[in-house]
C-alpha positions as protocol buffer text, in pm:
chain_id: "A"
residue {
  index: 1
  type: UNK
  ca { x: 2123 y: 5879 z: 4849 }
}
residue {
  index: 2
  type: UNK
  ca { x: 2168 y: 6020 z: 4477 }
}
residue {
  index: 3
  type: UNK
  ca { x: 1928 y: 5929 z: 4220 }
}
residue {
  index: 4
  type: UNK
  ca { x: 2030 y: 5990 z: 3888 }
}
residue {
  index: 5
  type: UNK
  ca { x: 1818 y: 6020 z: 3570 }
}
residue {
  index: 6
  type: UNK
  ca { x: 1902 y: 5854 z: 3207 }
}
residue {
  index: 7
  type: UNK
  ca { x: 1798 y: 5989 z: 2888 }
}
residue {
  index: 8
  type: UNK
  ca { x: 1589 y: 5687 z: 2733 }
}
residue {
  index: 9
  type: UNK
  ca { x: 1647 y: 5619 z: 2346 }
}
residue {
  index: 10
  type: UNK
  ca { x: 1476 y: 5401 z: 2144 }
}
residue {
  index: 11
  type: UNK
  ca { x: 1546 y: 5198 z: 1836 }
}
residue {
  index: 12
  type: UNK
  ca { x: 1239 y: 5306 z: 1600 }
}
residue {
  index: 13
  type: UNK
  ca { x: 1373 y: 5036 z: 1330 }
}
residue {
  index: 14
  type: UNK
  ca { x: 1346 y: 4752 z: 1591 }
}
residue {
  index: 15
  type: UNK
  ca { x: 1021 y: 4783 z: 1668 }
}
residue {
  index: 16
  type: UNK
  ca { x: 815 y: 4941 z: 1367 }
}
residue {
  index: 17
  type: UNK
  ca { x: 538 y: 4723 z: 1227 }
}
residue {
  index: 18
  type: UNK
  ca { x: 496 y: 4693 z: 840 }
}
residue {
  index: 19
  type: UNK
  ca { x: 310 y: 4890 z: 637 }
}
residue {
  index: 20
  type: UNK
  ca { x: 83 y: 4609 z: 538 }
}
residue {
  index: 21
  type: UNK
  ca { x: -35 y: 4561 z: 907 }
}
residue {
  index: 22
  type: UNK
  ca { x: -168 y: 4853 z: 928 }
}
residue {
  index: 23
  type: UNK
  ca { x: -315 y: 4829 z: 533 }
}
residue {
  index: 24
  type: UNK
  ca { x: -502 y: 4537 z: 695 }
}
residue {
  index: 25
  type: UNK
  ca { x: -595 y: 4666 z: 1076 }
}
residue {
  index: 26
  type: UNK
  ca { x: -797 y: 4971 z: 868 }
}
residue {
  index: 27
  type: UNK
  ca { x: -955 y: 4757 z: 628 }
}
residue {
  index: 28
  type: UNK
  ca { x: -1033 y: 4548 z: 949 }
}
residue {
  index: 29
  type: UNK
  ca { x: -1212 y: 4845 z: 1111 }
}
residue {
  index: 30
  type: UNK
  ca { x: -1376 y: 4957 z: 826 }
}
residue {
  index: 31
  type: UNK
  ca { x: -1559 y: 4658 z: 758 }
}
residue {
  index: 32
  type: UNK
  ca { x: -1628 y: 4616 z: 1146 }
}
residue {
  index: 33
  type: UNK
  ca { x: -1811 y: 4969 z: 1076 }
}
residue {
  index: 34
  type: UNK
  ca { x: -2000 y: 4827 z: 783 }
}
residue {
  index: 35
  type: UNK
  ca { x: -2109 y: 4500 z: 915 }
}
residue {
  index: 36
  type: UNK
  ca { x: -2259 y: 4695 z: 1192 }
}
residue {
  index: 37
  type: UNK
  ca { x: -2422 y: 4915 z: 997 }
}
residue {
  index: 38
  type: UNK
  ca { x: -2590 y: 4691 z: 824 }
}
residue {
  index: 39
  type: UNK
  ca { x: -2693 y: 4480 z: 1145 }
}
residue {
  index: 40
  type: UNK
  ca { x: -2883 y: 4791 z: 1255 }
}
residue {
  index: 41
  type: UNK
  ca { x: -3032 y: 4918 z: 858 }
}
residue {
  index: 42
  type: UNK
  ca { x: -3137 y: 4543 z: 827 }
}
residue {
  index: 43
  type: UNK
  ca { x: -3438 y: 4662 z: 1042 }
}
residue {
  index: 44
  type: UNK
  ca { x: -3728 y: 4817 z: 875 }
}
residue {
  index: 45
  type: UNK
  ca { x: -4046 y: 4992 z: 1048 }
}
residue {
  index: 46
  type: UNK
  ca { x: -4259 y: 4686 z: 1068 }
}
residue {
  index: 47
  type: UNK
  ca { x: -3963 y: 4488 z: 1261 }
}
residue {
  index: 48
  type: UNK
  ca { x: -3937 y: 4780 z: 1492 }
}
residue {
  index: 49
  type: UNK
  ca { x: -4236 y: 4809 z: 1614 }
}
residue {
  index: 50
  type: UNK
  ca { x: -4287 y: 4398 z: 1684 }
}
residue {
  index: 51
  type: UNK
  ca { x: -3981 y: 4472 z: 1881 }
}
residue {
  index: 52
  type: UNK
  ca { x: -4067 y: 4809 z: 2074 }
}
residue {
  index: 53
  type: UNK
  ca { x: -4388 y: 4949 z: 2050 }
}
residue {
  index: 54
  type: UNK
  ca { x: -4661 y: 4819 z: 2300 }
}
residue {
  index: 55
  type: UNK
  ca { x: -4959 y: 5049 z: 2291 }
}
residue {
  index: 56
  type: UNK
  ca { x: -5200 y: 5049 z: 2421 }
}
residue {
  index: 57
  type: UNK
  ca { x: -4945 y: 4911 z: 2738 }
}
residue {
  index: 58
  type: UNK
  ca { x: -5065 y: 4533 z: 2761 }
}
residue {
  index: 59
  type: UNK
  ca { x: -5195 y: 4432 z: 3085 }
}
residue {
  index: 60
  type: UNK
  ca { x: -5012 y: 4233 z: 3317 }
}
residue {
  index: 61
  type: UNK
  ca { x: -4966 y: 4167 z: 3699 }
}
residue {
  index: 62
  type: UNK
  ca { x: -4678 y: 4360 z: 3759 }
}
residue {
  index: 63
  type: UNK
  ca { x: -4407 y: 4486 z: 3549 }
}
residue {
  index: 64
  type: UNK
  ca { x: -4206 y: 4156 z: 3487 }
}
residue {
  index: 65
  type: UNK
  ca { x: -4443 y: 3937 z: 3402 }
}
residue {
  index: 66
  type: UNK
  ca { x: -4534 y: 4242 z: 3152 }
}
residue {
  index: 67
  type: UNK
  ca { x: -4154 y: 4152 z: 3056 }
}
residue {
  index: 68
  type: UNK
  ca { x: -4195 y: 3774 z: 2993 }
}
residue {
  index: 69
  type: UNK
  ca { x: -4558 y: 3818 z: 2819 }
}
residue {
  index: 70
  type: UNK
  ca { x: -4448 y: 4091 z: 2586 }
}
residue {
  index: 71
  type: UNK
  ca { x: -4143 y: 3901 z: 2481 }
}
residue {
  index: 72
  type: UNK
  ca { x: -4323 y: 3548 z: 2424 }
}
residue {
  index: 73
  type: UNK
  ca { x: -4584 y: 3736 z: 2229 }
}
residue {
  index: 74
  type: UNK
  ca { x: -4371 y: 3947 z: 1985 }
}
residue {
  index: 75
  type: UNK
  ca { x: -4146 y: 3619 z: 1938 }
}
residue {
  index: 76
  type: UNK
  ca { x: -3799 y: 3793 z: 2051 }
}
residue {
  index: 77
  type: UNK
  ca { x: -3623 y: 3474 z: 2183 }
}
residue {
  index: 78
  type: UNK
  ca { x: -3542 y: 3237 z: 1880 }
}
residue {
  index: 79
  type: UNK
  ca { x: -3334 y: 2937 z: 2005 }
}
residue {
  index: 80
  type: UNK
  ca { x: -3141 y: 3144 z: 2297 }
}
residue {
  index: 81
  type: UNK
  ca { x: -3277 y: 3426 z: 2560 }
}
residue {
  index: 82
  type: UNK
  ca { x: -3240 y: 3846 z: 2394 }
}
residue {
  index: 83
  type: UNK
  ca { x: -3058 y: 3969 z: 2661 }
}
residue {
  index: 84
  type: UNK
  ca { x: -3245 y: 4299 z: 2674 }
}
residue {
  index: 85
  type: UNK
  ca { x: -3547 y: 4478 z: 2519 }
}
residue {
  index: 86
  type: UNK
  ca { x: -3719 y: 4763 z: 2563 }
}
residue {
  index: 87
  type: UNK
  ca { x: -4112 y: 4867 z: 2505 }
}
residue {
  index: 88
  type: UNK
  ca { x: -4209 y: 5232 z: 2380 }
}
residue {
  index: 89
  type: UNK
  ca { x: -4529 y: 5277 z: 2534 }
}
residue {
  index: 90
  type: UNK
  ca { x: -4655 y: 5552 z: 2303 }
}
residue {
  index: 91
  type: UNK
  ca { x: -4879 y: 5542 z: 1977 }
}
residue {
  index: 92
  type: UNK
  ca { x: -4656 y: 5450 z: 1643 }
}
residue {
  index: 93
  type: UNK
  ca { x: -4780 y: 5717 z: 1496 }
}
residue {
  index: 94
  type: UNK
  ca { x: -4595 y: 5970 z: 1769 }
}
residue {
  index: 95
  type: UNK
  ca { x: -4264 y: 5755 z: 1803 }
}
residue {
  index: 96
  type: UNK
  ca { x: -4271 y: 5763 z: 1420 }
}
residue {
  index: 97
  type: UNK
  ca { x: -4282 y: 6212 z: 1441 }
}
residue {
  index: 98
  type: UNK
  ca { x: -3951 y: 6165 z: 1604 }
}
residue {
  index: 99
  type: UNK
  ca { x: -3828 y: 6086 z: 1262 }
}
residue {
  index: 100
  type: UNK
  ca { x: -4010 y: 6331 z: 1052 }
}
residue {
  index: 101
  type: UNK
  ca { x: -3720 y: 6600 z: 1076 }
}
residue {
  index: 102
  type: UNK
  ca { x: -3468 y: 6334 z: 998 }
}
residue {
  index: 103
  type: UNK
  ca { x: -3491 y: 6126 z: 731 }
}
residue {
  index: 104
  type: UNK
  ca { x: -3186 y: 5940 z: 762 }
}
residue {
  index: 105
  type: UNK
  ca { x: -2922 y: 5900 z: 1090 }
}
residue {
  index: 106
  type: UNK
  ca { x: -2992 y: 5929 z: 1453 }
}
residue {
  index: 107
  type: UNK
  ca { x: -3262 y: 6172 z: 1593 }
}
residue {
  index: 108
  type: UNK
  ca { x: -3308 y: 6249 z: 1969 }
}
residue {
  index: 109
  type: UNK
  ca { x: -3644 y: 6272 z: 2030 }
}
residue {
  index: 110
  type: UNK
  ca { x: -3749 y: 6642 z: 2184 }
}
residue {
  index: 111
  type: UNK
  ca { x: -4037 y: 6495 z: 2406 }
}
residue {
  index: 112
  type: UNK
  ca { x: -4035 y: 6193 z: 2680 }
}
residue {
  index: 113
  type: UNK
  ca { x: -4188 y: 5889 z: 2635 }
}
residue {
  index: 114
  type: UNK
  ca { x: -4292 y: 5608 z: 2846 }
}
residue {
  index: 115
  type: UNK
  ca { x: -4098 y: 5251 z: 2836 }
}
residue {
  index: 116
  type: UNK
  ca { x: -4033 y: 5019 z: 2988 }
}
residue {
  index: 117
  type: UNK
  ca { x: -3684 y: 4784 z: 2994 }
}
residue {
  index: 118
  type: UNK
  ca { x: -3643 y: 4441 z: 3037 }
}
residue {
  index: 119
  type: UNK
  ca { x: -3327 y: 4219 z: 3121 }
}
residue {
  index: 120
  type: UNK
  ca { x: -3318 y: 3856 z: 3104 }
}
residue {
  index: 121
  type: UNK
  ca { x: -3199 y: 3721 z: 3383 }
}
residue {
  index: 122
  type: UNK
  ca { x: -3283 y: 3353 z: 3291 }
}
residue {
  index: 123
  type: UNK
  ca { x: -3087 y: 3081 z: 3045 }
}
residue {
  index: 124
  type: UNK
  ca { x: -3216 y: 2952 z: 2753 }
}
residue {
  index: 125
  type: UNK
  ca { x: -3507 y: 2805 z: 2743 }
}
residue {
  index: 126
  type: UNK
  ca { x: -3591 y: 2911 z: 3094 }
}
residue {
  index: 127
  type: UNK
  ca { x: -3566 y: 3279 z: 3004 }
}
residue {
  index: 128
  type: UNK
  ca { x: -3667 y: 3514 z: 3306 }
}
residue {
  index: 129
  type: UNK
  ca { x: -3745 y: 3908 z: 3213 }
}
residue {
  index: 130
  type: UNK
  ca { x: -3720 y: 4159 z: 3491 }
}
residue {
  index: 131
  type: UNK
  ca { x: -3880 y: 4511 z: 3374 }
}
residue {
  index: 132
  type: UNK
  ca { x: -3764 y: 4873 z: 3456 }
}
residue {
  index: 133
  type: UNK
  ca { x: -4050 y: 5110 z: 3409 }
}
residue {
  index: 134
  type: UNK
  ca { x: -3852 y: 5432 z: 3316 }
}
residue {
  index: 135
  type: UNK
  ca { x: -3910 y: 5765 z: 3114 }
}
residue {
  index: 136
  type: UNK
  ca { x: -3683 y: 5986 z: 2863 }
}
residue {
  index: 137
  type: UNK
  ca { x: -3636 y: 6107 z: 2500 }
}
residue {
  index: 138
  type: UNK
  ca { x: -3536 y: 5803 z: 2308 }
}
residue {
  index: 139
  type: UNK
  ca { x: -3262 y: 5829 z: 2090 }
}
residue {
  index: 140
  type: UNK
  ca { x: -3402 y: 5658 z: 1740 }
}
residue {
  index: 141
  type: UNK
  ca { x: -3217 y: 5553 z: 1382 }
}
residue {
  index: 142
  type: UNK
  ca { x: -3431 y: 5663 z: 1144 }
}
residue {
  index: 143
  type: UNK
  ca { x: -3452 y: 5582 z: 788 }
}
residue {
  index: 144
  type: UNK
  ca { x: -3688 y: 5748 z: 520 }
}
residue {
  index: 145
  type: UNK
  ca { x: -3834 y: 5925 z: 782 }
}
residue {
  index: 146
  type: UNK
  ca { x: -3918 y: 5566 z: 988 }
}
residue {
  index: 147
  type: UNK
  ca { x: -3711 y: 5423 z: 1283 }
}
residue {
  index: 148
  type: UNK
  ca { x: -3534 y: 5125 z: 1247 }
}
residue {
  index: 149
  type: UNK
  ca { x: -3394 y: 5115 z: 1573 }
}
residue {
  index: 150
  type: UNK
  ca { x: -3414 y: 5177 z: 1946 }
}
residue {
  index: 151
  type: UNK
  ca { x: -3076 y: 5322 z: 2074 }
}
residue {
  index: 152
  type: UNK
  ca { x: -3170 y: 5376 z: 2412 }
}
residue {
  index: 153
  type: UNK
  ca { x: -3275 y: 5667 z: 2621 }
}
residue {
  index: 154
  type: UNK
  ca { x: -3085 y: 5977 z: 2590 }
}
């Protein structure tokens, strides 16, 4: 049994795509990058904490009815079910240090916090939270010194 190798060649000409296609794929992903920007820096501090900070931790029976409450309370579901949320709970005035070194970008914070995460599991309007007590360093945009948004635990 021989086997014999070829040397592949390729016709470049054939199959290169114009240089407006790629004009318009970049301008493509640079507005991508600016629309979601701006989803995130349409927060401010008020609209974060409605949306993550719970302390004192409200009381509930167990953790995801603390899920359900929370969310009905702060208003998170309008007209469909937020898939996920999560709730610092730590004063706002120590998730707000994490921010103080950074006025602007994403800051790690250097201490853990308490939170707790909740997944809907429901479909609109039936929505059905099941909550993940967890802790770690959250991982914060901040902007003038505030955060805008919750990026997760690092």
């Amino acid at each position: 049994m021989y086997i014999t190798c070829q040397t592949l060649s390729f016709d470049t000409t054939a199959t290169m795509v114009p240089k407006d296609t790629y004009r318009l794929f970049l301008y493509l992903t640079i507005l991508l990058g600016v629309l979601l920007m701006q989803s995130c820096e349409g927060q401010n501090w008020g609209a974060f904490r409605n949306k993550h900070i719970d302390y004192p931790k409200t009381e509930a029976p167990n953790v995801n009815a603390y899920c359900n409450l929370m969310i009905q309370q702060r208003g998170l579901n309008e007209g469909k079910c937020k898939p996920t949320n999560t709730f610092i709970n730590e004063s706002p005035s120590t998730v707000q240090q994490v921010c103080t070194k950074t006025s602007n970008g994403y800051r790690i914070s250097a201490d853990k916090f308490p939170v707790v995460e909740c997944r809907n599991r429901g479909r609109w309007p039936d929505c059905n939270y099941v909550g993940k007590p967890r802790t770690g360093q959250l991982r914060l945009l901040c902007r003038d010194n505030l955060p805008i948004h919750y990026g997760g635990l690092a």
